[in-house]
C-alpha positions as CSV (number, residue, x, y, z in Angstrom):
1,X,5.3,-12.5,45.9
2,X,8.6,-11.2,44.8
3,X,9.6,-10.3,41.5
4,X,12.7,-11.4,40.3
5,X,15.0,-9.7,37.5
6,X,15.0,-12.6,35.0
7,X,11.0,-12.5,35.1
8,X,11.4,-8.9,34.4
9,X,14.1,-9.1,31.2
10,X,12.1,-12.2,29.7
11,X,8.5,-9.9,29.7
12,X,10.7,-7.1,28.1
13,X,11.5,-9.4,25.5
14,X,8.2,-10.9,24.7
15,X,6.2,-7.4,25.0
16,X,8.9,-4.8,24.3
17,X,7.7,-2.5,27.5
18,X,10.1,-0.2,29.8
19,X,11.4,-2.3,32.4
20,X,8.9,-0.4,35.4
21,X,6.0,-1.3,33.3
22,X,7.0,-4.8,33.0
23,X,7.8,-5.0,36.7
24,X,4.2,-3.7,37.6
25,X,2.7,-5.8,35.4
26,X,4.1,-8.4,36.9
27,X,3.0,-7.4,40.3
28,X,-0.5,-7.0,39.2
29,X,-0.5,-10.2,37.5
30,X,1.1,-12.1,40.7
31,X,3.8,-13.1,38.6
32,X,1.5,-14.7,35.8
33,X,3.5,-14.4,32.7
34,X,0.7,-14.5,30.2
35,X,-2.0,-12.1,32.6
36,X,1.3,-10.2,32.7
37,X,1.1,-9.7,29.0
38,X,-2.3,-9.2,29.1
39,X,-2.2,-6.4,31.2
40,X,0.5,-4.4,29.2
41,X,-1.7,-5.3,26.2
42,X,-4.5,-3.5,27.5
43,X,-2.3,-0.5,28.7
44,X,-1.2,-0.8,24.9
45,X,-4.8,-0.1,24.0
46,X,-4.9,3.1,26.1
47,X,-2.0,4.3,24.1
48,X,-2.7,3.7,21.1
49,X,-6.2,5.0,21.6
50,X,-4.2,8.3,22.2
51,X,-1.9,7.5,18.7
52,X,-5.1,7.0,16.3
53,X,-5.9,10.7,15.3
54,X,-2.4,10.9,14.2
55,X,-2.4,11.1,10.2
56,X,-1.0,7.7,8.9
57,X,0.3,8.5,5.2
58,X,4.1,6.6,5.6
59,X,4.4,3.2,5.6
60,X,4.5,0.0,3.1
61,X,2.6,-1.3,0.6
62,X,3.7,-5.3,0.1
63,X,2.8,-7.7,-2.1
64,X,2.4,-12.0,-2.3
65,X,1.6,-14.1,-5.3
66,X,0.7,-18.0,-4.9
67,X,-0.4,-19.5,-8.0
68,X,-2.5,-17.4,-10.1
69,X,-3.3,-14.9,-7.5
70,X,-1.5,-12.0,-6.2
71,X,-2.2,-9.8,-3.6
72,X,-1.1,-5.9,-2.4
73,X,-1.8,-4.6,0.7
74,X,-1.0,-1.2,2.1
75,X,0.0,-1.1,6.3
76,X,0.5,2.7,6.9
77,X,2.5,4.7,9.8
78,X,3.5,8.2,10.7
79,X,7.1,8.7,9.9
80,X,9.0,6.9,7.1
81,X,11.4,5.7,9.6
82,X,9.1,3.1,11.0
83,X,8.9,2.0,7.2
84,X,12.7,1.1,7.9
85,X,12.0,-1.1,11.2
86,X,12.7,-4.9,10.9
87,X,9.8,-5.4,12.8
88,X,7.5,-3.3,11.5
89,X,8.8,-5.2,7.9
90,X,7.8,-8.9,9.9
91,X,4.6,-7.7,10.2
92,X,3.8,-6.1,6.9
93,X,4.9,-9.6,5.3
94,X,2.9,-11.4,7.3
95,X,0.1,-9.3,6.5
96,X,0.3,-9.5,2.9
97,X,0.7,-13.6,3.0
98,X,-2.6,-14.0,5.1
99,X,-3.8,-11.6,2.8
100,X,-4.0,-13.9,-0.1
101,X,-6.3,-16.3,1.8
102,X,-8.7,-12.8,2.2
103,X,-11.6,-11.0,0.4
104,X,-11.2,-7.7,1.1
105,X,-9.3,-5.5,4.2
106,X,-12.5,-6.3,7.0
107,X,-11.5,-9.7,6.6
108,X,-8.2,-9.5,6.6
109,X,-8.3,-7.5,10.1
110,X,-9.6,-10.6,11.4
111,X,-7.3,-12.9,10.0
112,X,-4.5,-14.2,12.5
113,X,-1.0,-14.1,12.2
114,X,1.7,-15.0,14.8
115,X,-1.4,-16.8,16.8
116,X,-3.4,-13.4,16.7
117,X,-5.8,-11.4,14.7
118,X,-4.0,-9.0,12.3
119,X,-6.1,-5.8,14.2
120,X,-4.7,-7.0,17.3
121,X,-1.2,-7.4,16.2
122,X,-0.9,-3.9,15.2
123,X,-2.6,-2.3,18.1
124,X,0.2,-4.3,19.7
125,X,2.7,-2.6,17.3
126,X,1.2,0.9,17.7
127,X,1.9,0.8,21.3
128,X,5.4,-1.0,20.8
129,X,6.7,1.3,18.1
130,X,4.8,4.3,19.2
131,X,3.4,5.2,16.0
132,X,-0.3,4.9,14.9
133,X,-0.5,3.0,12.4
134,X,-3.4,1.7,9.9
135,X,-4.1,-1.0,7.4
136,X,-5.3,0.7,5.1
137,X,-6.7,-1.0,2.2
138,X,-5.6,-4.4,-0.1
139,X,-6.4,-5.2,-3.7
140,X,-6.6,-8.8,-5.1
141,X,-5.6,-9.7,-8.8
142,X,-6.1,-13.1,-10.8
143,X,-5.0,-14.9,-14.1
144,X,-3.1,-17.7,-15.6
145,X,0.0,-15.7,-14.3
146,X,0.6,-13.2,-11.7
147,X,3.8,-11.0,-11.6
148,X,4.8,-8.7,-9.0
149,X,7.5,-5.5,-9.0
150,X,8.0,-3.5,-6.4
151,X,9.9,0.3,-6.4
152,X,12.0,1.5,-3.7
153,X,12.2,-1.4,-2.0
154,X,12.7,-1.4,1.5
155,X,12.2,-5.4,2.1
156,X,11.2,-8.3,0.5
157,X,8.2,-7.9,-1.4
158,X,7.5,-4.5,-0.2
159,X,8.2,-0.8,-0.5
160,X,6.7,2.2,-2.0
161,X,4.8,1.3,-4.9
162,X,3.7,-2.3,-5.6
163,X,2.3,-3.7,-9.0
164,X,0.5,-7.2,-9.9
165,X,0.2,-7.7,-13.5
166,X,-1.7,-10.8,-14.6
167,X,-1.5,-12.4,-17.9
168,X,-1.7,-15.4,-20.2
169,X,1.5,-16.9,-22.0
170,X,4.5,-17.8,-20.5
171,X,7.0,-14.5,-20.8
172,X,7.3,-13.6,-17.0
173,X,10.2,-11.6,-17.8
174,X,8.3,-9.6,-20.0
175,X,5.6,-9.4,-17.9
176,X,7.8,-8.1,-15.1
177,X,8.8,-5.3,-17.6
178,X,4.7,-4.4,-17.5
179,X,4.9,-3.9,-14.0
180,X,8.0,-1.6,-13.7
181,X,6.0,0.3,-16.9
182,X,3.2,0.4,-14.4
183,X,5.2,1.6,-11.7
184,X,6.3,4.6,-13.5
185,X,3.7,5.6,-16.1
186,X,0.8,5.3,-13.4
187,X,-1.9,4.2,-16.0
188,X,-5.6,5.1,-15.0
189,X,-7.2,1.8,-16.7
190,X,-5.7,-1.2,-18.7
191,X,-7.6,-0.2,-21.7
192,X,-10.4,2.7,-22.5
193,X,-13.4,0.6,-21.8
194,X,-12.1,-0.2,-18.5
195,X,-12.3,3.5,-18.0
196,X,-15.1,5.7,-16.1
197,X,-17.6,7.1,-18.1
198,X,-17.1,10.3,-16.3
199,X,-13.2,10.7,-16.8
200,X,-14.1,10.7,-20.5
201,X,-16.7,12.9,-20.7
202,X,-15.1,15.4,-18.6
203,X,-12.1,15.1,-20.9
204,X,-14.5,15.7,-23.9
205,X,-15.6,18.8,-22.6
206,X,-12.5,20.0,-22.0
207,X,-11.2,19.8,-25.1
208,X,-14.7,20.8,-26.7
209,X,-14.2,23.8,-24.9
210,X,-10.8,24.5,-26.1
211,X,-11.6,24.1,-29.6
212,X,-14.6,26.2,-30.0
213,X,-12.4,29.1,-28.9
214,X,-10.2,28.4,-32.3
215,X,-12.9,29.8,-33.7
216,X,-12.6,27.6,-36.3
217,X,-15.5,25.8,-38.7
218,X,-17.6,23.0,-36.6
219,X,-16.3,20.1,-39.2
220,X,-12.8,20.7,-38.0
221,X,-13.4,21.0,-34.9
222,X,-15.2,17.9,-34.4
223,X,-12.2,16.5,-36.0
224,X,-9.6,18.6,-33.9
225,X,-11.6,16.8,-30.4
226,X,-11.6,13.4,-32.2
227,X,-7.6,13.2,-32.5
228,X,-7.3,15.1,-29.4
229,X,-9.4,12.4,-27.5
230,X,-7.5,9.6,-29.3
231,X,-4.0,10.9,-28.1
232,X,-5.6,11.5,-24.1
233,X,-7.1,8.0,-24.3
234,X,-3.5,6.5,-25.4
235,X,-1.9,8.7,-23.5
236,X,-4.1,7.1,-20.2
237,X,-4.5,3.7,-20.6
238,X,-2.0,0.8,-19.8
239,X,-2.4,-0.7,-23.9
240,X,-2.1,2.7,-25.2
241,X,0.6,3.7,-23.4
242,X,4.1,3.9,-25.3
243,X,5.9,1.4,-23.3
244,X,8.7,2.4,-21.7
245,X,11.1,0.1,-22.6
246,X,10.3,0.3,-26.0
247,X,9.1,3.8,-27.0
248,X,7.8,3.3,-30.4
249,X,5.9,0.8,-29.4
250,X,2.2,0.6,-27.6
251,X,2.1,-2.1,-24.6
252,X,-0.6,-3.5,-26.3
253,X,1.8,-4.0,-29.4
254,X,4.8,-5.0,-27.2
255,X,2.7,-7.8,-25.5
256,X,1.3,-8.8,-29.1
257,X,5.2,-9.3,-30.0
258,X,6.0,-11.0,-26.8
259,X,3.0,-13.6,-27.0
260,X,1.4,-12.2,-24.0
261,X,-2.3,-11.5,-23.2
262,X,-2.4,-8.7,-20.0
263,X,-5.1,-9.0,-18.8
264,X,-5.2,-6.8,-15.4
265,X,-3.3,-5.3,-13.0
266,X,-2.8,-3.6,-9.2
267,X,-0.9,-0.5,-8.7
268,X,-0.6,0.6,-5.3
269,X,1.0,3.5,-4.0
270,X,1.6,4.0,-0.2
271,X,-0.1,7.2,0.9
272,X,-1.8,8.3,-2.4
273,X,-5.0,9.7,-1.5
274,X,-4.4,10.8,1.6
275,X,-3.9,14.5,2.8
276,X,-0.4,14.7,4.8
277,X,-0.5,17.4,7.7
278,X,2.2,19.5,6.6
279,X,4.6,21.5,9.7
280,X,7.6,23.2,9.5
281,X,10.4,22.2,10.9
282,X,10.9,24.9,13.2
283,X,7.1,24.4,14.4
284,X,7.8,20.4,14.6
285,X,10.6,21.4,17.3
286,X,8.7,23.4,19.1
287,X,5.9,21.1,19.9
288,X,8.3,17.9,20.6
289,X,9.9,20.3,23.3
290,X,6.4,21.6,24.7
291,X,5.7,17.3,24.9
292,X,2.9,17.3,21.9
């Protein structure tokens, strides 16, 4: 059967492929719109089958709060630009809103957005936008209240840091505050028993270590590791932390002022943890012109 134009533009719009793919599609498919789709979509799994050892590290970490829960997930992509695409943005919302219905990332894969699962959605995307692309992990917070921030944002609810701070008491301005403290002092635990055992005791030896070589009586140096321990614990954890829009006072002291119990929190960071395949530019050229 023939294959008119207009068939041709609306497949474009629906699937975002080059107009000869569309236009075989539709051959192949004997004009069937939706087997039309379907064929594309499993050409899109070829491709992005070729896209998935790419390194991932860019992307958007967004976050969703209904109620006393709050949820951050991190979608990640090659380039930083993609982080930029409205489309890209769509999905990451929509992510992070099924999210809060979720248990952990497995799940969430299988969750369905836009009348598909979330895993299928972004193979769709990988082949669409040409990147590969992961979602990567998501972390769930509750309490009486949960507060979100998020830093360099690049769209509603989402950018390149996102923090959920739960509390009790009604100061959501201050609690706000908490999370932009978050954001920039990067605690490693809200208070020193939420810390491992093994950071501590690695810190210990550390600074038993350094002491010894004072050469000074044991007495003091027991007490030179106490305060020393005192100042790394403070210096680590969210409570101990001088807050930062109050210096001479602890978080723990400036939520005692404000009538507010914290009582967890989320930091997320896109791409933290994960090792970035440096190039230079020069070498990035070079391959883009050899077709790699």
């Amino acid at each position: 059967m023939a294959i008119t134009a207009a068939q041709v533009k609306e497949l474009r719009e629906m699937t975002g492929a080059g107009m000869m793919d569309a236009k075989k599609a539709l051959t192949e498919a004997e004009g069937d719109m939706d087997a039309a789709v379907d064929w594309l979509r499993t050409k899109g799994l070829a491709k992005a089958a070729k896209k998935s050892g790419r390194t991932a590290a860019e992307g958007l970490v967004a976050v969703a709060v209904e109620g006393g829960t709050g949820v951050a997930v991190e979608v990640n992509a090659e380039t930083d630009f993609v982080a930029k695409n409205a489309e890209f943005q769509e999905m990451v919302g929509d992510i992070s809103k099924a999210a809060l219905k979720e248990s952990d990332v497995a799940a969430l894969a299988e969750a369905e957005i836009q009348g598909k699962k979330v895993k299928d959605v972004l193979t769709d995307k990988i082949a669409k936008i040409g990147e590969n692309m992961t979602l990567r992990r998501m972390q769930k917070i509750e309490g009486d209240k949960v507060v979100s921030y998020v830093h360099n944002a690049a769209g509603d609810g989402m950018g390149n840091i996102g923090v959920l701070v739960a509390i009790t008491g009604d100061d959501e301005a201050f609690g706000r505050q908490v999370a932009m403290h978050i954001a920039a002092a990067n605690p490693a635990s809200l208070s020193e028993n939420d810390l491992e055992p093994s950071i501590v005791e690695k810190e210990r030896q550390v600074q038993i270590d350094i002491a010894r070589q004072s050469g000074k009586p044991e007495q003091v140096i027991e007490k030179m590791i106490e305060g020393r321990m005192k100042k790394y614990l403070a210096e680590i954890t969210l409570l101990g932390q001088a807050f930062v829009i109050d210096p001479d006072k602890t978080v723990a002291q400036a939520a005692a002022d404000a009538g507010v119990e914290i009582t967890g929190y989320v930091r997320m960071q896109v791409g933290e943890g994960i090792e970035k395949k440096e190039e230079d530019f020069a070498a990035e050229v070079a391959k883009a012109a050899q077709g790699g």
